[in-house]
Residue, then its C-alpha position, 0 to 999 in steps of 0.5 A: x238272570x235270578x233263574x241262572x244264578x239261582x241254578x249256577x250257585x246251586x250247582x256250585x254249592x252241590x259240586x262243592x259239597x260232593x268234592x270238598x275235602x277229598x283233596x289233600x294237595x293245595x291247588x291253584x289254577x293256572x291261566x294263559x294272559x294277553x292284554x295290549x292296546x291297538x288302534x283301532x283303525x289299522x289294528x297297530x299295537x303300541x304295546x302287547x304283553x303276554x304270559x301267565x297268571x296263577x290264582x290261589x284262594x285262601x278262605x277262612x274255612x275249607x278251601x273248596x275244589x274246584x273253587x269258582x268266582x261266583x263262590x259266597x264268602x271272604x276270601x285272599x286271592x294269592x296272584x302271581x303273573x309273569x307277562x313281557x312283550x313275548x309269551x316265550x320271554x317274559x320279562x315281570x314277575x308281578x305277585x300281590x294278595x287280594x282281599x275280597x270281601x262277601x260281595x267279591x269285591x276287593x277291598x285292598x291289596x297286599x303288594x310285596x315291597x321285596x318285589x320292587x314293582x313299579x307303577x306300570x308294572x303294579x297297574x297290569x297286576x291290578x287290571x288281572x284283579x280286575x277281572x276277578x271282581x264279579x258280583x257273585x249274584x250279578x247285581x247291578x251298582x257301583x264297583x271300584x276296580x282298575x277303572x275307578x269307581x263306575x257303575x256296572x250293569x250285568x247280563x248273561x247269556x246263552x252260551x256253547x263251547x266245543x265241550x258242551x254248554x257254557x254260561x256267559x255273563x256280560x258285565x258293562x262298565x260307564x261312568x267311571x271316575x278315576x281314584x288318582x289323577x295325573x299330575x304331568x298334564x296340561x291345558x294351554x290351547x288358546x283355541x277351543x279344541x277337545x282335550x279329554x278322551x271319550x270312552x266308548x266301551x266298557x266290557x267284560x265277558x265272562x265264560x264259567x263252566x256250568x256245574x263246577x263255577x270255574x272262570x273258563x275265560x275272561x276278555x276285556x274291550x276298551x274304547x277311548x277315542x282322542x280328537x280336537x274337533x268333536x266329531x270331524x274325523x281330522x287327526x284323530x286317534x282311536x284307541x282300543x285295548x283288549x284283557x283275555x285271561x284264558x283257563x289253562x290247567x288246575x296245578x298243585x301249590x307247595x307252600x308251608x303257609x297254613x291252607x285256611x286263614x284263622x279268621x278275617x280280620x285286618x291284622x290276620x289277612x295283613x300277618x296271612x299275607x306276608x307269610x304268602x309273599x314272604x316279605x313286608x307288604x305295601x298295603x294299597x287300593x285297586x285303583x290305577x296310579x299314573x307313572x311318573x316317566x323320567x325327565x328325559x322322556x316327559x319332555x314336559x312344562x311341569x318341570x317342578x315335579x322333578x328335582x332340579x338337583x337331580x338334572x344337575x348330577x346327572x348333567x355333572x357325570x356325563x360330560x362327555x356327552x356335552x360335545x355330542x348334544x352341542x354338536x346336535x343342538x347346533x344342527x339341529x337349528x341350523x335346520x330350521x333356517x329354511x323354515x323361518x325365512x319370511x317367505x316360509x311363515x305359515x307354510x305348512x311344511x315349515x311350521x311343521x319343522x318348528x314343531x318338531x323343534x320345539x318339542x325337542x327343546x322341551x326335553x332340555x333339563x333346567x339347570x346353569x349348563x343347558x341354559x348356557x348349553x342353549x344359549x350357544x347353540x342357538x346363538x340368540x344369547x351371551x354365552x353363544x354371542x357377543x351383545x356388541x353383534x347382536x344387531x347383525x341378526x336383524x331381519x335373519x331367520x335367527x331372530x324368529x327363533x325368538x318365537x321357537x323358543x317362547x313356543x317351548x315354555x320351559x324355564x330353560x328356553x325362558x332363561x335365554x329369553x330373558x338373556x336374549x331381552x337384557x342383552x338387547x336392552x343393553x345395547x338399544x341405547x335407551x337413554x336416546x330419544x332421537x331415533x334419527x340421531x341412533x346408528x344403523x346398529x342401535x336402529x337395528x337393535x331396536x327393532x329387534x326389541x320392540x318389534x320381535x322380542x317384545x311382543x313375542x313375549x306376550x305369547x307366552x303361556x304361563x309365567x311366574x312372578x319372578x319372571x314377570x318382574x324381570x321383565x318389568x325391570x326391563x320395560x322400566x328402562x324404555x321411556x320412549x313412548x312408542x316403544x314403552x307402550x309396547x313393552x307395557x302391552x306385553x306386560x298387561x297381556x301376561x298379567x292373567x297369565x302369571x302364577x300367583x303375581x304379587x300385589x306390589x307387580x299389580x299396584x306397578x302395573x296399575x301406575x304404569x296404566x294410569x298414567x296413560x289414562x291422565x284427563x287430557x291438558x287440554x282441559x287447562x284454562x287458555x292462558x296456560x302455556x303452550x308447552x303444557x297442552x298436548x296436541x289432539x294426536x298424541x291425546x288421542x294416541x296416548x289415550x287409546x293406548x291407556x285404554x287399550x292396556x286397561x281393558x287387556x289387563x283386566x284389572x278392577x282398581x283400573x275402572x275409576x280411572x276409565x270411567x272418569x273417560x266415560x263420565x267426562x262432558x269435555x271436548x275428548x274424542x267421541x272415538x275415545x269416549x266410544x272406546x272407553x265404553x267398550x273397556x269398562x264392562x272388561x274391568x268388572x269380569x274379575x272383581x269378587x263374584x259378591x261384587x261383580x253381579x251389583x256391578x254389572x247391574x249398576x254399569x248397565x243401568x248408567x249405560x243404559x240412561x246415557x243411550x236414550x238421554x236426548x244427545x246435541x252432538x248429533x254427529x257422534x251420536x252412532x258413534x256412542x250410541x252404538x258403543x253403548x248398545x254393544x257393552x249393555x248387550x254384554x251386560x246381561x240385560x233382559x228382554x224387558x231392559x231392551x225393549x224399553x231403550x228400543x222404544x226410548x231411542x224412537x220416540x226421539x227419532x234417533x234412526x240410524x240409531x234404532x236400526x244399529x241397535x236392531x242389527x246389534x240385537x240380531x247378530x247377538x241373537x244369532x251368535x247366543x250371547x242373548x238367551x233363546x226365551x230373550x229373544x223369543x221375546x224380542x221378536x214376538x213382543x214381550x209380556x206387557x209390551x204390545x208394540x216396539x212403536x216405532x222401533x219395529x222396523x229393526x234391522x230393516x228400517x229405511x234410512x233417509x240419505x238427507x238425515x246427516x246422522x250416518x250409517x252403520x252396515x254389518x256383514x256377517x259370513x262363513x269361511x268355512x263350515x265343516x258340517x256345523x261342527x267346526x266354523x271359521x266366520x267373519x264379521x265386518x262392522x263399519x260406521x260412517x259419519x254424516x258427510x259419508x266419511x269413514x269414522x270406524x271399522x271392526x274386522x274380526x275373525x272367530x272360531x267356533x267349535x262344540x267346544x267353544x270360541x275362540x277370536x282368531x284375529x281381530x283389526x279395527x281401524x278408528x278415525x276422526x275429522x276424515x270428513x274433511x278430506x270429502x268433497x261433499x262436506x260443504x253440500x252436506x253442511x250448508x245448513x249447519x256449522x260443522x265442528x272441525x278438528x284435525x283428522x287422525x287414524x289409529x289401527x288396532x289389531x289381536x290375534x289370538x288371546x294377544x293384543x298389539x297396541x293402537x297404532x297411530x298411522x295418520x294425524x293432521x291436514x291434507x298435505x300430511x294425508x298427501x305425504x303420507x299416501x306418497x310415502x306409502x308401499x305400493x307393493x306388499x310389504x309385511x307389518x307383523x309376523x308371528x307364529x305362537x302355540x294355539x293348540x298345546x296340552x297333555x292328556x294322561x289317558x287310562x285304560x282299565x286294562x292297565x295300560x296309561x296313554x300319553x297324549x301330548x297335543x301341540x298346535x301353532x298359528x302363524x300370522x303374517x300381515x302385508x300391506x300396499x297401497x296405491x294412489x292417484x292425485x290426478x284421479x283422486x282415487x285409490x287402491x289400498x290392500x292389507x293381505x293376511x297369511x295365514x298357517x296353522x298345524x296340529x300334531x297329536x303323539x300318543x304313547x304308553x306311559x313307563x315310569x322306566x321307559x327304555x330308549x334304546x330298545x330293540x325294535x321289535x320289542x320297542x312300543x310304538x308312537x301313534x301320530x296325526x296331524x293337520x295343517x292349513x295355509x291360506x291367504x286372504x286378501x282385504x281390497x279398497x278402493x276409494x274415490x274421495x269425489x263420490x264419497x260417500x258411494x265412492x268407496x268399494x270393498x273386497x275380500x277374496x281368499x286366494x287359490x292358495x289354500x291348502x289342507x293336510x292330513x298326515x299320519x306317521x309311518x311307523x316305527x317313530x323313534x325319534x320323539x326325544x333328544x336322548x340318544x337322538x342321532x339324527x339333527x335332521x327332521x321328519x318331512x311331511x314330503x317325504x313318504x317313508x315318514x308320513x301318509x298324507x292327504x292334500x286338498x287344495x282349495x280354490x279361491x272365492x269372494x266373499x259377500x260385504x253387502x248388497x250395498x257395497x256390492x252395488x258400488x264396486x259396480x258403479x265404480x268399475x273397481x278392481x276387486x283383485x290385487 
C-alpha cells in the first residue's frame, strides 16, 4: 500500500504543478447520487433517493485543478446536493460547508439556517461528507464520520476501467459508536429476545483516476440485520443500504466569494462560510442525529417527549374530525369481538388481531378528550357507560379489552384503566363482607374486579408513582381478605415497575405486607379466648399469602419480619417454614451493593448451620431441608461450602436428604447457575477433600422403602429445542412424605435463549396432613406416634414476571375432601385467562449511509388454565386434569424515520413498511391419576401436549399502509388468512408424551392408567 501512495501523491503532486494556475474560471465538480436501504433478501426498497451533488474546494493558497481527495492540506468543501425519490424530480435542496483538517478529516460542518433542513434531511448531506473523508495516505485508525466514531482499515487494489487503468481503495469500517443516541426507544420484553441490530458490513470502495487523483466513484455497502432469536432464521429482517456517488463533468462556479480562504482559522472559515451559503450558519458534528417523527406517526410510550399542549390545540382545530375517529374507534373494537371470545384466546390468528389493536390505540394523543373519546368507544368507562350497568359486561368479550388496553401502556389507555377501576369499585359494594348476602349484580361486579381488572393490572409495564398511588387508594377500600390480597399482589408485582416511587408508597406497602406476616395467635397461652386463635387454615393461607407478597415485592426492610418465620421453633407449618426460606434470599437482591454481598454471606452461613444441625422432626425434614439447599445454592456458596454440608448431612445418615441435595446439585450444574471450576470440583473431589464419605452416592443413592423420611423425584426435559439456540424446558419437583402421601409439587416452565431466560409459567401445589387420607398410615406408623393436624392444600401460580396469590383450595378432614371432590367439574373448566405483552421495544437503527430505521418489536402470551376432575368412591380413585393453553405471536415493523413523514403519499413515491411475524399455539395437558389404597405407588402422571400445536411464519405483502390512525379509512384488520395481505408458512406439530421418570412411568403401568383426557 506505501508504494501506491507514494506513486499516487506524486503523480497528484506533479499533475498539479503542470496545471496549477492556468485556469482562470473557478471550478467545481459535479456528481451523479443514489443512496437507498433494501432488504436484502427480495431486494425490496423501503426508501431510495437520487440526484446530484456538486463539491467546490476552497484552500488557503491556490485552489489546484484538478483537485483530488487524497490531496495534503486544510481545506472547506462547499457541498450542495438536490436528491428525492425520483432522479428527474428532486425534491431537497441540501447545501453545507466542511471543514477538513490535514488528515481530511472533517472536523465541523457549516449548515446554512436560511435552508431550514431537517433532520433526515441533514443525515444524507452528512452521509455524502462521509465519502469524502479518505486518509490521504490510507492509514489505518479511528475516524468519526455519519457512522460515529469506528475504527477504519484500508486496502487497494488492482483496478481497470473501460478507459484505461483505475486505482481502488477499499476502506472498512467496525466498531463504530454512535455520537447521539435515540431518545424514542424502549425495552419492556419480558422475555429474552435480541433487541439490538448487528452490523455485518461496513464498506466503501473508492475509484480515483491514477494521474490526476480525481474520485471517479464512490459506493458505500451497509448490512444490519434485525432478529429476536439469534441466529434462527424466524422473523427476522435483513437490511442493506447502499451510497454510489459517480463523477459526472468538471463545471464552472460563478461566485463573487474570494477563490482562497486568508487563512484557517475558526473566525476566517466561520466569516468564508457564510459568504459560501449566504446565510448564518449553524455550526455542528458530522455525526448522525435522530429525528423526532410527529406524534401521529411515533405512536409511541415516550409520550413525555411531545408537548401535551400541543395535542391539545391540534385536538381543539379539528373537530370535525371527531365523528370520524369515533365512528373508526368504534368499529374498530366492535372487530375484536370474535377475537377475545373464550374459545378464541391463544389462537394465533386472534392474538394477531389484538396486536394490531393495539398498536393502533398506542397513537392515541394524551389529552381530557381522547380519554373521554376512548372511554366511549370502547365503552369499558364513564363517559362510554353507565356504572350502575357495568355488570352486564361480565363474562363478555368486552371485559377482555381490559388486557388490550394494559397491552397499549399509554397514559391515554392508563386513564380509562383507572376509570374502569374506580367505577367498578364503586359499584362492588365493598362494605359488604357476605358474599352469599350480594345481588347477582354486585357478585357480577366483583368478579369482574378482582378476577379481571385486577390482576390484569400487574401486567403493566411501567408506571409513575401518581398512578400507583391511585391504585393503592383503591385497593385500600377491599378489606375483605380474598379479594384485598389480590389487589395487594398486584401492587407488589408493580412495585419494581414504577418510576421513582416514593418513600411514603414503600413504607404503606410494607404496612399492608407486614400485616400478613403477623407471628400466628396460636402461640397464645390456652387460656386465651377462643375468638383470638386463628384456625390452622387460615394461618396457613394468611401466611403464605404475606409471604408470597414479601418475596414479590422484593423490598429489603421486609426480611426481619420473614425471617422472624424462619427463626421461629413453634409449631408453624414446615410448609411455611420451607416457603419462608425460599423468600429471604429474594429480599436481599436489592439492598445496597455495600450490604448486599455481607448479607448474602451471612444468610448462607445461617442457612447453612440450620441444614446439617441434628433435626427431631423427621418427618419435615425433606421438607426444610430441601428448602434450605436450594436457597444456599442461590446464595453463591463455593465448591468447598457444599462439599462440607454433603459430608455433614451423611455422618447423620440423613439420606433422602443427601440424595435431594445430590439431585439439586445436578441440575444447578447443568442449568450454570453453579460455575464450570465449582462443579469440576464437586464431581472430581475438591482440593483438600479426598472423599465425599458417604455422600458420594449423589443422585444415585438407593433409598430403603422402610426409612419413613420421604422422597424427592425430579424431572427434567425439552419442549422443544431449536438447535440450542432457543429451548423451551420443563422441570418437575415433587416431594412425598413418609406414608407416601404428597406433601409438594413445582412445575415450571423456562425459556432460554443467547440471550437469557426467562419463567414462562410456573405452578406449585403445597400441602399438609394429606397423609391422613392413606390407607397405609397406620402400617407405616405402627412403631411411632404420629402428629396429626388438619390437612390443607394451597396452589400457586406465575406467568411470566406476574405473580397470582397462593390459593387455598382445600382445608380440613375427609368429608371436607369428599364435598369437595363432588363439587368439583368433571369437564374443563377455565380458572385463569390472560393475555399480556412478552415481547414489546423500539430500536432506532442508523445507517451510516443516512438513513435512520425504526423498528418497533411487539410480542403477546396468551394463557388460559382449565380444570377437571373425575372421581370414584366406590374405587377410591381418581382422574384430575389441569390443561394449559397456551399462544403467543410477535410482529416486527421496520420503516425509515422522517421527522415530517408524509401520510397520505402517493404510492409510488410512499416508503415502505417491511413486517414478520411469528406465532404458536399449543395445548398442553397435566393428567393425574390417584388410587388412595396403593398409595404411596397408586398415583400415576401424565403430560401430553396435543395435536393441536401449530406454528406460523408470516410476512406482509407489500405496500402496507395502514400502520396508523391518522387518515386510517378502514376499521377492519389485516388477516394472516387472507393472502393479498400476508406470506405465510404453516407447521403443524403432532402430539407426544413426555418423560416424568422411570418410576412413574413403572406406576402408570401398574395401575392401567389412562394417560390421555
Amino acid at each position: 500500500m506505501i508504494g501506491f501512495v507514494s506513486v499516487l501523491q506524486t503523480a497528484i503532486i506533479l499533475y498539479s504543478l503542470t496545471t496549477f494556475g492556468q485556469a482562470e474560471d473557478r471550478f467545481s465538480y459535479l456528481y451523479s447520487y443514489c443512496t437507498n436501504v433494501t432488504t436484502v433478501s427480495k431486494n425490496e426498497a423501503l426508501e431510495n433517493w437520487c440526484g446530484q451533488v456538486t463539491i467546490t474546494p476552497y484552500f488557503v493558497g491556490l485552489t489546484p485543478f484538478p483537485w483530488s481527495l487524497l490531496a495534503d492540506g486544510n481545506k472547506l468543501l462547499h457541498v450542495k446536493a438536490t436528491l428525492g425519490p425520483h432522479p428527474r424530480t428532486p425534491r431537497y435542496l441540501l447545501e453545507a460547508v466542511a471543514r477538513f483538517d490535514d488528515a481530511n478529516s472533517v472536523e465541523w460542518i457549516y449548515v446554512p439556517e436560511s435552508r431550514k433542513l431537517r433532520t433526515s434531511e441533514l443525515n444524507h448531506l452528512k452521509a455524502i461528507l462521509s465519502l469524502l473523508s479518505v486518509h490521504p495516505s490510507f492509514q489505518s485508525g479511528w475516524e468519526t464520520d455519519s457512522s460515529g466514531i469506528c475504527q477504519v482499515f484500508y486496502a487497494t487494489v488492482d483496478g481497470q476501467s473501460n478507459n484505461g487503468p483505475i486505482e481502488i481503495v477499499d476502506k472498512e469500517k467496525t466498531k463504530c459508536t454512535p455520537i447521539q443516541y435515540p431518545v424514542d426507544t424502549w425495552n419492556r420484553n419480558t422475555i429474552p429476545v435480541w433487541t439490538d441490530p448487528r452490523t455485518d458490513r461496513m464498506l466503501i470502495r473508492y475509484r480515483f483516476d491514477p494521474v490526476s487523483g480525481t474520485l471517479i466513484q464512490a459506493v458505500a455497502y451497509e448490512q444490519q440485520e434485525l432478529f429476536l432469536f439469534g441466529q434462527i432464521d424466524v422473523a427476522n429482517i435483513r437490511l442493506a443500504s447502499w451510497q454510489e456517488l459517480t463523477f459526472l463533468k468538471y463545471t464552472t462556479t460563478e461566485t463573487t466569494v474570494s477563490d482562497r480562504l486568508p487563512d484557517f482559522s475558526s473566525s476566517a472559515t466561520e466569516k468564508f462560510a457564510k459568504e459560501l451559503t449566504q446565510s448564518t450558519n449553524r455550526i455542528m458534528h458530522l455525526g448522525a442525529l435522530y429525528p423526532i417523527e410527529q406524534a401521529k406517526v411515533a405512536c409511541t410510550l415516550n409520550t413525555d417527549i411531545y408537548p401535551s399542549d400541543a395535542d391539545e390545540i391540534r385536538s381543539t382545530s379539528e373537530p370535525t374530525d371527531n365523528g370520524r375517529s369515533s365512528s373508526l374507534l368504534r368499529n374498530l373494537f366492535e372487530n375484536t369481538r370474535n377475537s377475545l371470545q373464550d374459545d378464541q384466546s391463544g389462537q394465533i390468528e386472534s392474538l394477531h388481531t389484538v396486536l394490531q389493536l393495539i398498536r393502533l390505540l398506542r397513537c392515541l394523543p394524551y389529552n381530557p378528550s381522547t380519554v373521554d373519546l376512548l372511554s366511549e368507544t370502547s365503552r369499558m368507562a364513564p363517559p362510554g357507560i353507565e356504572p350502575s350497568i357495568l355488570y352486564r359486561q361480565y363474562g363478555t368479550w368486552r371485559d377482555r379489552l381490559v388486557d388490550v388496553l394494559v397491552g397499549c401502556g399509554t397514559p391515554t389507555c392508563m386513564s380509562v384503566l383507572l376509570r374502569r377501576l374506580k367505577a367498578l369499585t364503586e359499584m362492588a359494594n365493598l362494605t359488604e363482607q357476605s358474599t352469599s348476602a350480594s345481588s347477582t349484580e354486585v357478585l357480577h361486579v366483583r368478579k369482574m374486579l378482582f378476577i379481571t381488572s385486577w390482576p390484569a393490572m400487574a401486567h403493566l409495564n411501567e408506571i409513575d408513582n401518581d398512578f400507583y398511588e391511585n391504585l393503592f387508594s383503591a385497593c385500600n377500600l377491599v378489606t375483605e381478605t380474598p379479594m384485598r390480597a389480590i389487589c395487594l399482589m398486584t401492587l407488589a408485582n408493580l412495585y419494581r415497575k414504577t418510576k421513582d416511587i416514593s418513600a411514603e408508597m414503600t413504607d404503606r406497602l410494607v404496612e399492608s405486607i407486614n400485616a400478613y406476616l403477623i407471628l400466628p395467635k396460636t402461640l397464645l397461652p390456652p387460656t386465651a379466648k377462643a375468638e383470638n386463635k386463628e384456625n390452622v387454615g387460615d394461618l396457613n393461607s394468611r401466611l403464605l399469602i404475606g409471604l408470597s407478597l414479601a418475596k414479590t415485592a422484593g423490598i429489603p426492610s421486609l426480611f426481619s419480619s420473614v425471617f422472624k418465620l424462619v427463626d421461629n421453633e413453634s409449631s408453624l407449618s414446615p410448609t411455611v417454614q420451607a416457603y419462608a426460606v425460599q423468600s429471604l434470599p429474594n429480599l436481599i437482591e436489592f439492598t445496597d451493593t455495600d450490604k448486599r454481598f455481607a448479607e448474602i454471606n451471612e444468610l448462607r452461613k445461617y442457612f447453612g448451620d440450620l441444614l446439617i444441625q441434628p433435626v427431631n422432626d423427621t418427618e419435615n425434614d425433606l421438607v426444610i431441608g430441601r428448602a434450605l439447599f436450594t436457597a444456599i445454592l442461590s446464595l453463591y456458596p463455593s465448591a468447598v461450602e457444599l462439599v462440607q454440608m454433603m459430608e455433614q448431612l451423611a455422618i447423620q445418615k440423613r439420606w433422602p436428604l443427601v440424595r435431594t441435595c445430590r439431585i439439586l446439585l445436578d441440575h444447578a450444574c447443568a442449568s450454570e447457575q453453579l460455575s464450570e471450576p465449582d462443579c469440576v470440583c464437586l464431581l472430581a473431589h475438591c482440593h483438600g477433600f479426598d472423599s465425599f464419605g458417604y455422600s458420594g452416592g449423589w443422585s444415585g443413592l438407593a433409598v430403603a422403602f422402610d426409612t419413613e423420611l420421604g422422597e424427592f423425584t425430579a424431572i427434567q426435559g425439552d419442549v422443544f429445542n431449536v438447535n440450542n439456540s432457543v429451548i423451551a424446558e420443563y422441570s418437575l419437583h415433587l416431594v412425598n412424605g413418609p406414608e407416601g402421601e404428597f406433601r409438594l409439587s413445582n412445575l415450571w416452565f423456562d425459556l432460554l435463549s443467547t440471550h437469557g431466560e426467562r419463567r414462562l409459567f410456573e405452578f406449585n401445589v403445597y400441602t399438609e396432613g394429606m397423609n391422613t387420607f392413606s390407607s397405609t398410615t397406620q402400617h407405616r406408623t405402627k412403631s411411632r406416634k404420629t402428629k396429626s393436624s388438619p390437612a390443607w392444600v394451597s396452589v400457586e401460580l406465575k406467568y411470566l414476571q406476574t405473580q397470582l396469590p397462593p390459593w387455598t383450595v382445600f382445608t380440613g378432614k375427609l368429608p371436607d375432601m369428599i364435598q369437595l371432590l363432588w363439587s368439583a367439574p368433571s369437564e374443563p373448566t377455565t380458572v385463569l385467562q390472560v393475555t399480556q405483552t412478552a415481547v414489546d421495544y423500539r430500536h432506532v437503527s442508523l445507517f451510516g449511509t443516512g438513513w435512520v430505521i425504526r423498528v418497533d418489536a411487539l410480542g403477546l402470551f396468551a394463557v388460559q388454565v382449565d380444570g377437571a376432575l373425575e372421581t370414584s368412591v366406590w374405587t377410591q380413585s381418581g382422574h384430575s386434569l389441569v390443561r394449559v393453553r397456551l399462544g403467543a405471536v410477535c410482529e416486527l415493523r421496520a420503516h425509515v424515520v422522517y421527522d415530517n413523514f408524509e401520510l397520505a403519499v402517493p404510492s409510488a413515491t410512499a416508503a415502505m413498511t417491511i413486517v414478520r411475524g411469528v406465532g404458536a399455539q399449543t395445548t398442553l395437558d397435566f393428567v393425574t391419576h390417584v388410587r388412595v389404597s396403593s398409595l404411596p405407588e397408586g398415583i400415576c402422571l401424565a403430560m401430553n401436549r396435543r395435536s393441536d400445536s401449530v406454528l406460523l411464519q408470516w410476512e406482509a405483502n407489500p405496500p402496507v399502509h395502514d400502520l396508523w390512525l391518522e387518515d386510517r379509512q378502514s376499521s377492519s384488520y389485516r388477516e394472516l388468512s387472507n393472502p393479498t395481505d400476508y406470506r405465510v408458512d404453516r407447521l403443524v406439530l403432532p402430539g407426544t408424551s413426555y418423560d416424568l421418570g422411570k418410576n412413574n412411568s413403572r406406576r402408570c403401568i401398574n395401575l392401567k392408567s389412562k394417560t390421555q383426557w
